[in-house]
mmJSON file of the N, C-alpha and C atoms, coordinates in Angstrom:
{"data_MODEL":{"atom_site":{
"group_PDB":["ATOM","ATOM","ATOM","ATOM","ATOM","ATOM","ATOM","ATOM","ATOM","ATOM","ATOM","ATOM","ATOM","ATOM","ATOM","ATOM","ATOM","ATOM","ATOM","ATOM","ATOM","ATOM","ATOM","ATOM","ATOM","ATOM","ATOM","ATOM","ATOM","ATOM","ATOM","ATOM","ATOM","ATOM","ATOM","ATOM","ATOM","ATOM","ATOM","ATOM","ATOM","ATOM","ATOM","ATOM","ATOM","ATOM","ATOM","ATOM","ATOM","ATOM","ATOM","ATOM","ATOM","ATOM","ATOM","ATOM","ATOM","ATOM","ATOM","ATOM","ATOM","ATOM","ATOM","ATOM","ATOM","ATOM","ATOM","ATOM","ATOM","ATOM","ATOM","ATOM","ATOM","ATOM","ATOM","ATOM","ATOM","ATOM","ATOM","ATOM","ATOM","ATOM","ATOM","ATOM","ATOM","ATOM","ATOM","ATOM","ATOM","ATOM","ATOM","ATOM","ATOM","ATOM","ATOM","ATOM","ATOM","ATOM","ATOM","ATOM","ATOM","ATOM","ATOM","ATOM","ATOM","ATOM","ATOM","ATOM","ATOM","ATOM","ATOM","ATOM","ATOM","ATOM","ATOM","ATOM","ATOM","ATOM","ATOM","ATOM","ATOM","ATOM","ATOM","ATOM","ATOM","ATOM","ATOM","ATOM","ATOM","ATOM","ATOM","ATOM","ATOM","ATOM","ATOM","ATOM","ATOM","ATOM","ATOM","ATOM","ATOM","ATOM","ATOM","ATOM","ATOM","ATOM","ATOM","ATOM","ATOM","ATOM","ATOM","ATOM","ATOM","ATOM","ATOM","ATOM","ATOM","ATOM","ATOM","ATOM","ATOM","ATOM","ATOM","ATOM","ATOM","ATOM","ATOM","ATOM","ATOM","ATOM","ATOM","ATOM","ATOM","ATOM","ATOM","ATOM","ATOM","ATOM","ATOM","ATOM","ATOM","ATOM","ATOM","ATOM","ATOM","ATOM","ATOM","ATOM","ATOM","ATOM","ATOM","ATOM","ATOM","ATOM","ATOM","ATOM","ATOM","ATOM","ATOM","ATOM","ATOM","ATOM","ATOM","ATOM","ATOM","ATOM","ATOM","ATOM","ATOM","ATOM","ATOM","ATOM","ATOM","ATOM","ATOM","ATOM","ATOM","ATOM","ATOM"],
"id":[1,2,3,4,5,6,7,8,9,10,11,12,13,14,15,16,17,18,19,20,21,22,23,24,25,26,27,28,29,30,31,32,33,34,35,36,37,38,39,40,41,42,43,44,45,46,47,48,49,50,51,52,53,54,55,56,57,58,59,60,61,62,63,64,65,66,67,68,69,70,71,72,73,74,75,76,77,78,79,80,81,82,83,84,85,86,87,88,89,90,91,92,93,94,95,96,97,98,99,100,101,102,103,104,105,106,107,108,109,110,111,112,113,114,115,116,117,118,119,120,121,122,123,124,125,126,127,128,129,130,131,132,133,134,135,136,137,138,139,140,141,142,143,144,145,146,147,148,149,150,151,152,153,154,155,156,157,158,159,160,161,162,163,164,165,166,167,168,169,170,171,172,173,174,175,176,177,178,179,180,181,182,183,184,185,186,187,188,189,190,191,192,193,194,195,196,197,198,199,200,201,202,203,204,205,206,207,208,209,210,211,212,213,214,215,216,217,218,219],
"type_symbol":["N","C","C","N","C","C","N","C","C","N","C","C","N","C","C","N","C","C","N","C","C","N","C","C","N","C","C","N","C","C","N","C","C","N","C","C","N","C","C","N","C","C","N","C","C","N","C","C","N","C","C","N","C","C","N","C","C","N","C","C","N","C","C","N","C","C","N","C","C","N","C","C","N","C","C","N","C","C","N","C","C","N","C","C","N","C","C","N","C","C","N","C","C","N","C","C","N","C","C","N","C","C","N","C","C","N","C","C","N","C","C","N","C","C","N","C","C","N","C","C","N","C","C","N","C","C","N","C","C","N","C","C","N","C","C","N","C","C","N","C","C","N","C","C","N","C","C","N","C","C","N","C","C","N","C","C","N","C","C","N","C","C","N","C","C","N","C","C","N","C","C","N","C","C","N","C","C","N","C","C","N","C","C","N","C","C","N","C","C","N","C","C","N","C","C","N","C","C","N","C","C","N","C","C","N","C","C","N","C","C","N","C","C","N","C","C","N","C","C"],
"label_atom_id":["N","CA","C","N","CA","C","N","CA","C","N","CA","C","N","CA","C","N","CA","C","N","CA","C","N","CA","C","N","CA","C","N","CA","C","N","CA","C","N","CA","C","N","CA","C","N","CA","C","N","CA","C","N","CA","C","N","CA","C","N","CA","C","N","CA","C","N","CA","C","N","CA","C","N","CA","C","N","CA","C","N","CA","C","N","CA","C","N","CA","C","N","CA","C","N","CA","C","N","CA","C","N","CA","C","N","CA","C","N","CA","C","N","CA","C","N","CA","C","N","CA","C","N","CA","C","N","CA","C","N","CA","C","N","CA","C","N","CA","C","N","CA","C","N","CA","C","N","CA","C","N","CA","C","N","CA","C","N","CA","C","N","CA","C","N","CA","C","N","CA","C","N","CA","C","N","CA","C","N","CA","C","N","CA","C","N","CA","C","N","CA","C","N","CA","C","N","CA","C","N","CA","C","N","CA","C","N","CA","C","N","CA","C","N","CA","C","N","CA","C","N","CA","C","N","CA","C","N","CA","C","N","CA","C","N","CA","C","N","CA","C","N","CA","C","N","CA","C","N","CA","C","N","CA","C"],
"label_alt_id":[null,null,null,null,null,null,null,null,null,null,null,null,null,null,null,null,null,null,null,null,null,null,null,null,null,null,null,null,null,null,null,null,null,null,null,null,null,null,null,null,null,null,null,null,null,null,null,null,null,null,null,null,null,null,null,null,null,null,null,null,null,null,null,null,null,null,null,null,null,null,null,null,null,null,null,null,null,null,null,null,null,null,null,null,null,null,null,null,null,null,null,null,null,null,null,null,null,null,null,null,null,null,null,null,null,null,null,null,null,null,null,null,null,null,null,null,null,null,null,null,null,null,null,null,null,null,null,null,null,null,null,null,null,null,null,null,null,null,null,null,null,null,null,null,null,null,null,null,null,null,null,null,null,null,null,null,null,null,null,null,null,null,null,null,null,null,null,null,null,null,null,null,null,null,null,null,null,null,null,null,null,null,null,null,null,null,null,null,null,null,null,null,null,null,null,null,null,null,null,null,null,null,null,null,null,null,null,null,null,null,null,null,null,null,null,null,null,null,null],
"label_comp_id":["UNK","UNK","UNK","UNK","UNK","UNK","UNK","UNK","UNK","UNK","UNK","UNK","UNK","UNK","UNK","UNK","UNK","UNK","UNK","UNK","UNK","UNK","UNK","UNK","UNK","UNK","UNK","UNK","UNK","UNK","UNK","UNK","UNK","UNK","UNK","UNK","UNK","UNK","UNK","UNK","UNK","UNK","UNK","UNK","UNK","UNK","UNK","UNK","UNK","UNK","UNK","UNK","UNK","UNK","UNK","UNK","UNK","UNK","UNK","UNK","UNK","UNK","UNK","UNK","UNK","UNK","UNK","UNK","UNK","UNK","UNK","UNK","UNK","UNK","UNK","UNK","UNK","UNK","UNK","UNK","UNK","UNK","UNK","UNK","UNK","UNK","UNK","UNK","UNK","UNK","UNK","UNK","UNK","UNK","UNK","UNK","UNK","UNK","UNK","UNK","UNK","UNK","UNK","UNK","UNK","UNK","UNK","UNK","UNK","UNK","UNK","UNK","UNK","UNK","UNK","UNK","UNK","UNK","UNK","UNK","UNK","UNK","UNK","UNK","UNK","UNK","UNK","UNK","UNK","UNK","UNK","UNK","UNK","UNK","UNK","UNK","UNK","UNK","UNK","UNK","UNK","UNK","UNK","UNK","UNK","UNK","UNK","UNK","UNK","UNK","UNK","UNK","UNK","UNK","UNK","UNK","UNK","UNK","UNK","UNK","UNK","UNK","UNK","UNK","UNK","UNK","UNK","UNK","UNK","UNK","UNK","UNK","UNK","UNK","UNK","UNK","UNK","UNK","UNK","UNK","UNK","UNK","UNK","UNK","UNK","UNK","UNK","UNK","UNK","UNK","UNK","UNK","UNK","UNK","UNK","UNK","UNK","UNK","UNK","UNK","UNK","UNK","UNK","UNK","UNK","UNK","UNK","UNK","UNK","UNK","UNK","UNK","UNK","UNK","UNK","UNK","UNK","UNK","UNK"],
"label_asym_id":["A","A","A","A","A","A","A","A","A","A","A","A","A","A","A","A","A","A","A","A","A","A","A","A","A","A","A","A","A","A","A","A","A","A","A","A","A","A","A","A","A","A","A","A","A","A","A","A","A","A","A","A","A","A","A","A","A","A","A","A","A","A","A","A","A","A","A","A","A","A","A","A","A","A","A","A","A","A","A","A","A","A","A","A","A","A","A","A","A","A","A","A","A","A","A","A","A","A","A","A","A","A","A","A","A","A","A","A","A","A","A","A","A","A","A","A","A","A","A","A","A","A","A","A","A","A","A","A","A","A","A","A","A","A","A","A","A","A","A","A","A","A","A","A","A","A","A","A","A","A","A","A","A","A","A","A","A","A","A","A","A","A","A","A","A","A","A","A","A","A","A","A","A","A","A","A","A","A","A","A","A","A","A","A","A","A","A","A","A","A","A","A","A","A","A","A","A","A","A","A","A","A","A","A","A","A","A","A","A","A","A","A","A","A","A","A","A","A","A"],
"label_entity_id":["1","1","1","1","1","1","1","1","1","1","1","1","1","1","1","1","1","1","1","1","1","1","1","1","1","1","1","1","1","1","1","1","1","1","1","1","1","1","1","1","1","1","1","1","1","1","1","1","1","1","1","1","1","1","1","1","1","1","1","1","1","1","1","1","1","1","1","1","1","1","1","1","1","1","1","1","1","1","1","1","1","1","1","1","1","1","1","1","1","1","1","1","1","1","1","1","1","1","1","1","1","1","1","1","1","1","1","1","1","1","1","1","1","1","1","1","1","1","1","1","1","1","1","1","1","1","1","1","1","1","1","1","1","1","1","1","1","1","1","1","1","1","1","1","1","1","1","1","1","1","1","1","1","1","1","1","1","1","1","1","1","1","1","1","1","1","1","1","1","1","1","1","1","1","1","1","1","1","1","1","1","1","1","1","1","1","1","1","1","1","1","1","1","1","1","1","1","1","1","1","1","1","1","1","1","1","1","1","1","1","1","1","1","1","1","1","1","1","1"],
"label_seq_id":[1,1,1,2,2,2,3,3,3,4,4,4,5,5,5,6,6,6,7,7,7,8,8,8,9,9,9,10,10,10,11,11,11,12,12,12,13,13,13,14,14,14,15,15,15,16,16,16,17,17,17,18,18,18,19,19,19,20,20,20,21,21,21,22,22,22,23,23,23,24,24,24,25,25,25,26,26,26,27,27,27,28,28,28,29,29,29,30,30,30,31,31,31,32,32,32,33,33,33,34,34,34,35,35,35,36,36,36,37,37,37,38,38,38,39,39,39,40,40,40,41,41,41,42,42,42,43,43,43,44,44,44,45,45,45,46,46,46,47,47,47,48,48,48,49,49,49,50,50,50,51,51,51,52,52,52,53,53,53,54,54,54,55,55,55,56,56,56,57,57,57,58,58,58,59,59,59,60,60,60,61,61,61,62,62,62,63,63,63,64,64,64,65,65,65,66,66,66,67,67,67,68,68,68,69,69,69,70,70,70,71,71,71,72,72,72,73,73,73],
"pdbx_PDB_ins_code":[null,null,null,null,null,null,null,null,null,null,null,null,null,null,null,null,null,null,null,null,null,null,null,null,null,null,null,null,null,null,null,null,null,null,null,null,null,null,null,null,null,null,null,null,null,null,null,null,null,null,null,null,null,null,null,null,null,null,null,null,null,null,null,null,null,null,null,null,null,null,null,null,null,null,null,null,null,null,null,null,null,null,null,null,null,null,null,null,null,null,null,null,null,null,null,null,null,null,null,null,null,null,null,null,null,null,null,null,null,null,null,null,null,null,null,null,null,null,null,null,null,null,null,null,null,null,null,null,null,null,null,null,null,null,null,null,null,null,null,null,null,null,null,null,null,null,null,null,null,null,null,null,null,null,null,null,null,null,null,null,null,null,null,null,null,null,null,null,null,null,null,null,null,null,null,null,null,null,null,null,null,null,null,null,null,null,null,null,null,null,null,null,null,null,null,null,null,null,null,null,null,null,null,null,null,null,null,null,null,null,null,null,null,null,null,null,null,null,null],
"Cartn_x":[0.814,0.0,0.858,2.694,2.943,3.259,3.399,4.325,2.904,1.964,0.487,0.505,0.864,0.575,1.844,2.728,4.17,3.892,3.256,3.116,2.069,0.93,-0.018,0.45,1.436,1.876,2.368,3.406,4.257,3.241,2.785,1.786,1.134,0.848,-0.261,0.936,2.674,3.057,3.417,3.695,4.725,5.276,5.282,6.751,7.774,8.029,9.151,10.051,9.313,10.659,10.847,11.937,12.227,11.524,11.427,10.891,11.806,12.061,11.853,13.004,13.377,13.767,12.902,12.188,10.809,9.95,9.978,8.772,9.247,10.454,11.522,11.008,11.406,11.397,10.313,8.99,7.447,6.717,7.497,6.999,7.704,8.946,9.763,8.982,8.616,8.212,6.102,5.754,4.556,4.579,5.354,5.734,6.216,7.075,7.552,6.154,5.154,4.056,2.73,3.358,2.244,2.776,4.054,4.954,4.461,4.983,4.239,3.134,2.546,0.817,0.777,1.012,1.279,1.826,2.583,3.253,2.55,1.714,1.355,0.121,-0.72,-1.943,-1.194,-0.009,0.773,0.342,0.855,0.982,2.061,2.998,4.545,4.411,5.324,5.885,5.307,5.862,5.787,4.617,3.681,2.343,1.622,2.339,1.331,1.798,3.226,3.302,2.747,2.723,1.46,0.192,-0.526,-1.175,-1.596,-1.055,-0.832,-0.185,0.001,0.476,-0.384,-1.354,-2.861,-3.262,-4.059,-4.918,-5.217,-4.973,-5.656,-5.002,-5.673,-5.141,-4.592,-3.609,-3.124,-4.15,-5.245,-6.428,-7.143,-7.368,-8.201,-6.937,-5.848,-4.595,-4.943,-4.824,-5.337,-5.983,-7.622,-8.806,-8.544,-7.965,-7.785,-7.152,-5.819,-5.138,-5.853,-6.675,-7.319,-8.011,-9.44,-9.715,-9.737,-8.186,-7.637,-7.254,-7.112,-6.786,-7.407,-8.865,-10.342,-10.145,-9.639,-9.529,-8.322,-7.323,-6.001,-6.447,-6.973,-7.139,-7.417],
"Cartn_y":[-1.198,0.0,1.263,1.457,2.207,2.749,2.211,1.961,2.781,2.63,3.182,4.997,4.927,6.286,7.148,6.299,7.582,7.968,6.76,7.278,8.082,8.235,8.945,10.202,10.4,11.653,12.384,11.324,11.979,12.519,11.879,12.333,13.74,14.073,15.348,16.048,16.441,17.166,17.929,19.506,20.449,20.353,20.274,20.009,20.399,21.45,22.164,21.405,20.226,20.028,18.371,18.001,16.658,15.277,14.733,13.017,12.835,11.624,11.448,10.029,9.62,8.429,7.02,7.122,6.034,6.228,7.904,7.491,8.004,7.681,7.504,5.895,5.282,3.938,3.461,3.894,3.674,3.775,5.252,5.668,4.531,4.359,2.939,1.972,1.196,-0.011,0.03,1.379,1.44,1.311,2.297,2.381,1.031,0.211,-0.884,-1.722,-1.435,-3.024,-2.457,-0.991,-0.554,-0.848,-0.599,-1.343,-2.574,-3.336,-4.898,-5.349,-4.49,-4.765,-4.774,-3.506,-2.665,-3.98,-4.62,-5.288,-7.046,-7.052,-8.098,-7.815,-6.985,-7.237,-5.973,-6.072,-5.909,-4.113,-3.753,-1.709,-1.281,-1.019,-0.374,0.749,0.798,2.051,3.088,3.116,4.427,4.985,3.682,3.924,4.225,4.367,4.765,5.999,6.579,7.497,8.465,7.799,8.84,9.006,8.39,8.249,9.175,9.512,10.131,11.387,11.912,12.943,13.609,12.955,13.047,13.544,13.514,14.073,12.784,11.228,10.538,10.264,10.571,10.417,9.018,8.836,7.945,6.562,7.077,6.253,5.579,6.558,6.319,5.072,5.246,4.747,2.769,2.976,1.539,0.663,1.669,1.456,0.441,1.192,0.385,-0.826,-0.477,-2.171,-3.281,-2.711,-3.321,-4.204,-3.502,-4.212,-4.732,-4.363,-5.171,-6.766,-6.88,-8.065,-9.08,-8.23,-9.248,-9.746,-8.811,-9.389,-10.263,-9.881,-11.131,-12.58,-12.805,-13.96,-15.022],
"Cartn_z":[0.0,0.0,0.0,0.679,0.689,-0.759,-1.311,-2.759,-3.78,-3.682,-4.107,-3.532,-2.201,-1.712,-2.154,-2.342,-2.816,-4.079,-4.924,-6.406,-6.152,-5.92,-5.11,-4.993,-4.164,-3.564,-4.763,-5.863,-6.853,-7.245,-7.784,-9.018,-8.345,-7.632,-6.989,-6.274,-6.488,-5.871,-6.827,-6.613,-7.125,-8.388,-9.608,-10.193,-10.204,-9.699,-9.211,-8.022,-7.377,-6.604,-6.86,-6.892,-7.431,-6.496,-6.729,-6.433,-5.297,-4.245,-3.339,-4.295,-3.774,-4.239,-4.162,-3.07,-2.994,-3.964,-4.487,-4.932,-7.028,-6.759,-8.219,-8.292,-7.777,-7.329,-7.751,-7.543,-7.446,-8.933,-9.326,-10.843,-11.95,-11.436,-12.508,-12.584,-11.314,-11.184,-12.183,-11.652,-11.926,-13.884,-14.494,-15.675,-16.229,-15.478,-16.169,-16.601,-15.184,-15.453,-16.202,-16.851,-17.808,-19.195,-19.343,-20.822,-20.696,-19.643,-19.852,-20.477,-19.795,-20.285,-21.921,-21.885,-23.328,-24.173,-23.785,-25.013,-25.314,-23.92,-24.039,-24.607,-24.747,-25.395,-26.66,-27.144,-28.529,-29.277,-27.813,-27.734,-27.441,-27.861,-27.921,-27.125,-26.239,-25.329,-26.367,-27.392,-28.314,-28.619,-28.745,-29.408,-28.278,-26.996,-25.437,-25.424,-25.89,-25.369,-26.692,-27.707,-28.668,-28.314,-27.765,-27.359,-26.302,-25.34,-24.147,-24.798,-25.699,-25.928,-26.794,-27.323,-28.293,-26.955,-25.856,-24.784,-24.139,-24.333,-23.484,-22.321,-20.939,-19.777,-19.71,-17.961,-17.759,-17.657,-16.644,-16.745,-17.729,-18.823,-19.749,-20.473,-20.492,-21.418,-20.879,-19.184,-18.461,-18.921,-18.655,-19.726,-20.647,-22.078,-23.207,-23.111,-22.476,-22.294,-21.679,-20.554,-19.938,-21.033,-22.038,-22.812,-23.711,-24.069,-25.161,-24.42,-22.902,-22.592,-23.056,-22.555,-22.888,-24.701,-25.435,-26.788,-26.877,-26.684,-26.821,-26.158,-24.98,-24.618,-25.144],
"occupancy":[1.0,1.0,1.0,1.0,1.0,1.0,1.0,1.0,1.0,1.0,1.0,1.0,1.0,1.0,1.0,1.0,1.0,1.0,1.0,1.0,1.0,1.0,1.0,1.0,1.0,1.0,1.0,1.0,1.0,1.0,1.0,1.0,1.0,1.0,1.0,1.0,1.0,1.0,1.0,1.0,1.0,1.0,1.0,1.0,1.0,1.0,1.0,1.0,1.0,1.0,1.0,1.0,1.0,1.0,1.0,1.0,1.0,1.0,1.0,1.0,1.0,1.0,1.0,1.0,1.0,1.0,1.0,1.0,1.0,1.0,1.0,1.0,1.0,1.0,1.0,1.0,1.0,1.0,1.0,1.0,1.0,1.0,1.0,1.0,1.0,1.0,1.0,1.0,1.0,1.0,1.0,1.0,1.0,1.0,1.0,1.0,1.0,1.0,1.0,1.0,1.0,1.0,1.0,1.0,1.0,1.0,1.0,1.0,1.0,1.0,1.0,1.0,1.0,1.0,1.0,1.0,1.0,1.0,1.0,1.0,1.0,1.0,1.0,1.0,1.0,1.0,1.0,1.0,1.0,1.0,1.0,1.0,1.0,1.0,1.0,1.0,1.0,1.0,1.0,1.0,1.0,1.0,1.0,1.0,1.0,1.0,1.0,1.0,1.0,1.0,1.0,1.0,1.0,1.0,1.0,1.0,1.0,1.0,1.0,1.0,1.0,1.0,1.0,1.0,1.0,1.0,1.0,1.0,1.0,1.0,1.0,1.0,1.0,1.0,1.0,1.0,1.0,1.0,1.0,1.0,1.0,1.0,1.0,1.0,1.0,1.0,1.0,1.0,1.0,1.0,1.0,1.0,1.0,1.0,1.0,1.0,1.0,1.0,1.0,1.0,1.0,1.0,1.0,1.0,1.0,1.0,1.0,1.0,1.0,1.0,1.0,1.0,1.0,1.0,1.0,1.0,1.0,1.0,1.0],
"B_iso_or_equiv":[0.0,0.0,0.0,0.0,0.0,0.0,0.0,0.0,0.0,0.0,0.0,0.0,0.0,0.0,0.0,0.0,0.0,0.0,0.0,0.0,0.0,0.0,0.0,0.0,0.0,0.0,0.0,0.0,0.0,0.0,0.0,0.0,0.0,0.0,0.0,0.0,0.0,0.0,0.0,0.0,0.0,0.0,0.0,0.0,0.0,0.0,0.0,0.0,0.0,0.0,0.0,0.0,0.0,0.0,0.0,0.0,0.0,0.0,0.0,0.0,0.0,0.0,0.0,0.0,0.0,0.0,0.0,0.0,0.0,0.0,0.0,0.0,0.0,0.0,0.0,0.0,0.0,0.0,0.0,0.0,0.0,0.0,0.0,0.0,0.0,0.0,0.0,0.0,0.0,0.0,0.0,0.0,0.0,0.0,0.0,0.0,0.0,0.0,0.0,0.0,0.0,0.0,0.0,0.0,0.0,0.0,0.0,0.0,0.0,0.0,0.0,0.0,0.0,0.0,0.0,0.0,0.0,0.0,0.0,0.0,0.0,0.0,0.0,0.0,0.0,0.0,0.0,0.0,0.0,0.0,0.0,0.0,0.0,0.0,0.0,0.0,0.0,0.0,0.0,0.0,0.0,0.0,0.0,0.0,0.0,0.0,0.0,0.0,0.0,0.0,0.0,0.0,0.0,0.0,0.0,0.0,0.0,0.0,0.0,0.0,0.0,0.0,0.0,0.0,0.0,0.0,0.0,0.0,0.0,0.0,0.0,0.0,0.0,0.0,0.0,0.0,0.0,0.0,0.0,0.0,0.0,0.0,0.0,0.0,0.0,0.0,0.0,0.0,0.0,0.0,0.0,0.0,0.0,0.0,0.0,0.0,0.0,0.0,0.0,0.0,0.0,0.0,0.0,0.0,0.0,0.0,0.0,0.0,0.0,0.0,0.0,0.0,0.0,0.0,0.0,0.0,0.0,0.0,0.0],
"pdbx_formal_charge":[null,null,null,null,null,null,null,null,null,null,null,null,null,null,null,null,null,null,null,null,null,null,null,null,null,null,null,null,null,null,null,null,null,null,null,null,null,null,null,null,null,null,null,null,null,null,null,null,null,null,null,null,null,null,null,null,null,null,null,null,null,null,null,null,null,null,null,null,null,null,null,null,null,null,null,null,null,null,null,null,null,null,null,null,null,null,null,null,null,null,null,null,null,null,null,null,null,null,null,null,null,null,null,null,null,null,null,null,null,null,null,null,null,null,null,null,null,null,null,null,null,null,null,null,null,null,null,null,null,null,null,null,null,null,null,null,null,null,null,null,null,null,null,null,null,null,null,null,null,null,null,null,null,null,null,null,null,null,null,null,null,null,null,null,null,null,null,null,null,null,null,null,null,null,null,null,null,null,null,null,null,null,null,null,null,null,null,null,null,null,null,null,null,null,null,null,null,null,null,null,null,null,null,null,null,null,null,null,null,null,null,null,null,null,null,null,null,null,null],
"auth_seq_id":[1,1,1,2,2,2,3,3,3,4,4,4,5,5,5,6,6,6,7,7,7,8,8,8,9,9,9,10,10,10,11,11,11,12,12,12,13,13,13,14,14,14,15,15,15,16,16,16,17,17,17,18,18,18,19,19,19,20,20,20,21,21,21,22,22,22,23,23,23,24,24,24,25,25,25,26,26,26,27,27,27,28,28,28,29,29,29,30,30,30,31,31,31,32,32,32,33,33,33,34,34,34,35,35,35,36,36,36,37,37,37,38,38,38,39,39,39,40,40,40,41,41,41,42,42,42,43,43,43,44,44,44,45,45,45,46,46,46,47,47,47,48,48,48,49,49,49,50,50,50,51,51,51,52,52,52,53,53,53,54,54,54,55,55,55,56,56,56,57,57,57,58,58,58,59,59,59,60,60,60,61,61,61,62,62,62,63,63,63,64,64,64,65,65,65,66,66,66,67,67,67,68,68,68,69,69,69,70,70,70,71,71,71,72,72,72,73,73,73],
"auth_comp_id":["UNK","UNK","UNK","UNK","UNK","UNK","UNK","UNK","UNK","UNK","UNK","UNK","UNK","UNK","UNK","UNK","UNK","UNK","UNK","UNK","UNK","UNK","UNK","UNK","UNK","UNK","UNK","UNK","UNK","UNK","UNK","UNK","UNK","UNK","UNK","UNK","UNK","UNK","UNK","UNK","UNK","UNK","UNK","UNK","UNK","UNK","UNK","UNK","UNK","UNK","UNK","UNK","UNK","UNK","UNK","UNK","UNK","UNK","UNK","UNK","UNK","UNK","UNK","UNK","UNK","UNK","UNK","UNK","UNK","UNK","UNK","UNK","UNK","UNK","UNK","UNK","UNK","UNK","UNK","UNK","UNK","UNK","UNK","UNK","UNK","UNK","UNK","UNK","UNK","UNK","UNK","UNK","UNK","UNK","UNK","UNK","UNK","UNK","UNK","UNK","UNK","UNK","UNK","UNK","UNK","UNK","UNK","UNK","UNK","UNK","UNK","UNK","UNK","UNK","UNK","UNK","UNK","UNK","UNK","UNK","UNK","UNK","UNK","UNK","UNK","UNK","UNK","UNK","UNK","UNK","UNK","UNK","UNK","UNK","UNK","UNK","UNK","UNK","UNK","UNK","UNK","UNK","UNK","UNK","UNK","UNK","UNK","UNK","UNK","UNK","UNK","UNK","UNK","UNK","UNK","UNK","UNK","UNK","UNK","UNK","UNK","UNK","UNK","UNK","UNK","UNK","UNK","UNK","UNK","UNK","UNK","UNK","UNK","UNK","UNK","UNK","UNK","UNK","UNK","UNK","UNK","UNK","UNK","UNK","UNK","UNK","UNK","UNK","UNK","UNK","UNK","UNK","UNK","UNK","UNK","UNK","UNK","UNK","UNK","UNK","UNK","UNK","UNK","UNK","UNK","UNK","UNK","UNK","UNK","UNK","UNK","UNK","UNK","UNK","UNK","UNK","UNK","UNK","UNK"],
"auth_asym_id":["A","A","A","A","A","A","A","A","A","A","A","A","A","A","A","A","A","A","A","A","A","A","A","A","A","A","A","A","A","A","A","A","A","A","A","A","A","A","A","A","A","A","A","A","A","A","A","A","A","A","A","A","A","A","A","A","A","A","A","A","A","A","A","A","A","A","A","A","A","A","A","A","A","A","A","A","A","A","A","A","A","A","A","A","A","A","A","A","A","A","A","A","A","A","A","A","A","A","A","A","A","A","A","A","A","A","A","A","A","A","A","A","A","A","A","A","A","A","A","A","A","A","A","A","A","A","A","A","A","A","A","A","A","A","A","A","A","A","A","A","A","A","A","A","A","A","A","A","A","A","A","A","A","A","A","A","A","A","A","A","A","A","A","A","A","A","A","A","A","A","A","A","A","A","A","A","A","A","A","A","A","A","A","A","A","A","A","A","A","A","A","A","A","A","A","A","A","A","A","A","A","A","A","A","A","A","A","A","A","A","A","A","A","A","A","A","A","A","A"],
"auth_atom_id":["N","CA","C","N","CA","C","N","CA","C","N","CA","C","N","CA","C","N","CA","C","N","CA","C","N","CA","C","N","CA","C","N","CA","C","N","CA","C","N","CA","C","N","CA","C","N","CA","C","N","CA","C","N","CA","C","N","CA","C","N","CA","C","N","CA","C","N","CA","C","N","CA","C","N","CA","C","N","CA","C","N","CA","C","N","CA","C","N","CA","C","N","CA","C","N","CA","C","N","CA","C","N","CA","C","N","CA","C","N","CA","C","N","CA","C","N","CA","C","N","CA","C","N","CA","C","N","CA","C","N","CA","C","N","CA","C","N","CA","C","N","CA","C","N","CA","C","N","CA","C","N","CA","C","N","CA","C","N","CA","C","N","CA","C","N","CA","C","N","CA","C","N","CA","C","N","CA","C","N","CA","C","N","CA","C","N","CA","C","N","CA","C","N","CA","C","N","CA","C","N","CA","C","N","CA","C","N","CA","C","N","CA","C","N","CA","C","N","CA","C","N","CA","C","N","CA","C","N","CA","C","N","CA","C","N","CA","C","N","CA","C","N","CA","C","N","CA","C","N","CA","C","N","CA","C"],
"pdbx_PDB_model_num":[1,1,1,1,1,1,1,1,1,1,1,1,1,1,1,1,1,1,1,1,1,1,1,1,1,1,1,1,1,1,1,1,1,1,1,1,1,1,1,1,1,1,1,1,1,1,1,1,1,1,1,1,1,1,1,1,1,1,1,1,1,1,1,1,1,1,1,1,1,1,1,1,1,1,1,1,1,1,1,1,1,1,1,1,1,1,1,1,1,1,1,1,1,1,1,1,1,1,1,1,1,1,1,1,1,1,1,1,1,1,1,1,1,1,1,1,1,1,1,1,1,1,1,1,1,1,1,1,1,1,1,1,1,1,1,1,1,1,1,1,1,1,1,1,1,1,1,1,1,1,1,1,1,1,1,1,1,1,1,1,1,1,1,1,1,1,1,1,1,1,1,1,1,1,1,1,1,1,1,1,1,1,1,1,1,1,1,1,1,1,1,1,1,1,1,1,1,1,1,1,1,1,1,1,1,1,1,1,1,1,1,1,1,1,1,1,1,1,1]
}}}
């Protein structure tokens, strides 16, 4: 749960002052198991971060992989 509240925290602090090393730590690990996803239901880092740079939030980005799972299976 702590590992939830640091990314938590990142995400809703300042940008002006740098990350925390826990919660450096938190954003890697969180990012790695969204590439994962991404590649397993066959969405390239690249094509998320076009994606996300078009207007679709981080959430909404979930969303899709999410139901692309339901289709790869």
């Amino acid at each position: 749960m702590t590992t939830e509240l640091d990314l938590s925290a990142a995400m809703s602090r300042d940008l002006a002052e740098p990350l925390t090393l826990e919660q450096k730590e938190a954003l890697q690990r969180a990012v790695a198991k969204v590439v994962a996803l991404g590649a397993q239901v066959g969405v390239s880092a690249d094509q998320m971060i076009e994606l996300l740079q078009s207007g679709l939030t981080v959430g909404e980005l979930l969303e899709v992989l999410a139901a692309r799972t339901g289709e790869v299976a």
